[in-house]
PLY file of the C-alpha trace (Angstrom):
ply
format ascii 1.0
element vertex 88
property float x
property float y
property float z
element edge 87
property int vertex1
property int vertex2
end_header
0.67 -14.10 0.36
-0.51 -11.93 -2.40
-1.48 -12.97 -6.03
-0.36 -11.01 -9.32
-1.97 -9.71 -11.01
-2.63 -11.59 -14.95
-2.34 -8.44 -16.97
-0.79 -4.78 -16.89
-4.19 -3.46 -17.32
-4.77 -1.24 -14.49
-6.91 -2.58 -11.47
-8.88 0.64 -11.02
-10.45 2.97 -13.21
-9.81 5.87 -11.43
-6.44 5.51 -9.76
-6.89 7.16 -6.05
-2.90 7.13 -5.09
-0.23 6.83 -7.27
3.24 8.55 -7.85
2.63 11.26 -5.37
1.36 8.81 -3.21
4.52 6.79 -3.64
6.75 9.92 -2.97
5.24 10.39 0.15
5.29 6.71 1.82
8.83 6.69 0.79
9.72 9.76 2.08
7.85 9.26 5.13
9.78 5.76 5.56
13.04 7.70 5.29
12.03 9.92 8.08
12.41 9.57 12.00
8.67 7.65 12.44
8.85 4.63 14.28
7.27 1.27 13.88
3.83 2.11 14.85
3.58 5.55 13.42
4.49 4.38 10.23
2.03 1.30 10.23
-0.29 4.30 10.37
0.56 6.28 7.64
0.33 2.84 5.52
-2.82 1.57 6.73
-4.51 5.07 6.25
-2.83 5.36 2.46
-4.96 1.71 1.86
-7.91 3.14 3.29
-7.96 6.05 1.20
-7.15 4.06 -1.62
-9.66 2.31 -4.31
-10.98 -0.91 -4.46
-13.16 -3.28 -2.53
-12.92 -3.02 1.33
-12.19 -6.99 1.70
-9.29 -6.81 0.07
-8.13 -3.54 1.97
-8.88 -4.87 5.37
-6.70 -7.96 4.39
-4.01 -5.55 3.72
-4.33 -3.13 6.66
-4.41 -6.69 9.07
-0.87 -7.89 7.16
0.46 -4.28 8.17
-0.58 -4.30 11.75
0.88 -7.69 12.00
4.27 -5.63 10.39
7.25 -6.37 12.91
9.06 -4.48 10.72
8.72 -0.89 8.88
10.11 -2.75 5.70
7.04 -5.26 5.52
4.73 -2.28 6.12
6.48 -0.62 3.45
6.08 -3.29 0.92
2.62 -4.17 1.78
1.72 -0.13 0.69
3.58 -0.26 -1.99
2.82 -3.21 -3.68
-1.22 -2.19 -2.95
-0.43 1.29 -4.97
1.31 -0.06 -7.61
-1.44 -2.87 -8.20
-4.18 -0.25 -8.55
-1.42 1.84 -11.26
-1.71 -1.32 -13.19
2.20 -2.33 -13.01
1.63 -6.26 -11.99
2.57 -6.57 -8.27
0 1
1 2
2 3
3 4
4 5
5 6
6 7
7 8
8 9
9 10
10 11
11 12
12 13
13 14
14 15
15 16
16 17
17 18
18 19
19 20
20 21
21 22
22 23
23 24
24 25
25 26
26 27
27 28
28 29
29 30
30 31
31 32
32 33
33 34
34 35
35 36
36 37
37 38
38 39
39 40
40 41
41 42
42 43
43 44
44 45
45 46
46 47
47 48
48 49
49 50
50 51
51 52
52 53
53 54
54 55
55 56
56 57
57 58
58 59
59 60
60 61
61 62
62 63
63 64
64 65
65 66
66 67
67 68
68 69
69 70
70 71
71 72
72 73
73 74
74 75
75 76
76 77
77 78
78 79
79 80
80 81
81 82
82 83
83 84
84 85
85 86
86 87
């Protein structure tokens, strides 16, 4: 499972993703994409995220083990939101 983060400070200096980011995962989930095409989208939003490639691939591994597009969902989510600094 993932940690918190300690502090609201943000993770990143330079935020990569972020609320447009957001807008388009969740509108993407909301769309017709199945299982697998979504796990896409989310692994490729970590990739092109910030921060240090361990920590990514541990990410993109807990999406492609997904069985659900709600777990892929969350795992995205909760990456973008940690590098905005809001504590996920």
């Amino acid at each position: 499972m993932f940690k918190t983060q300690s502090t609201s400070k943000p993770r990143l200096k330079n935020d990569t993703l972020g609320n447009d980011a957001l807008q388009r995962l969740y509108a993407l989930y909301e769309s017709s994409l199945d299982l697998g095409q979504f796990k896409m989208v989310c692994e490729d939003t970590v990739r092109f995220g910030a921060g240090k490639q361990a920590r990514k691939d541990e990410i993109i591994v807990s999406i492609r083990l997904a069985t659900k597009r709600e777990v892929a969902l969350k795992k995205t989510q909760d990456f973008i939101l940690a590098g905005m600094g809001l504590g996920v």
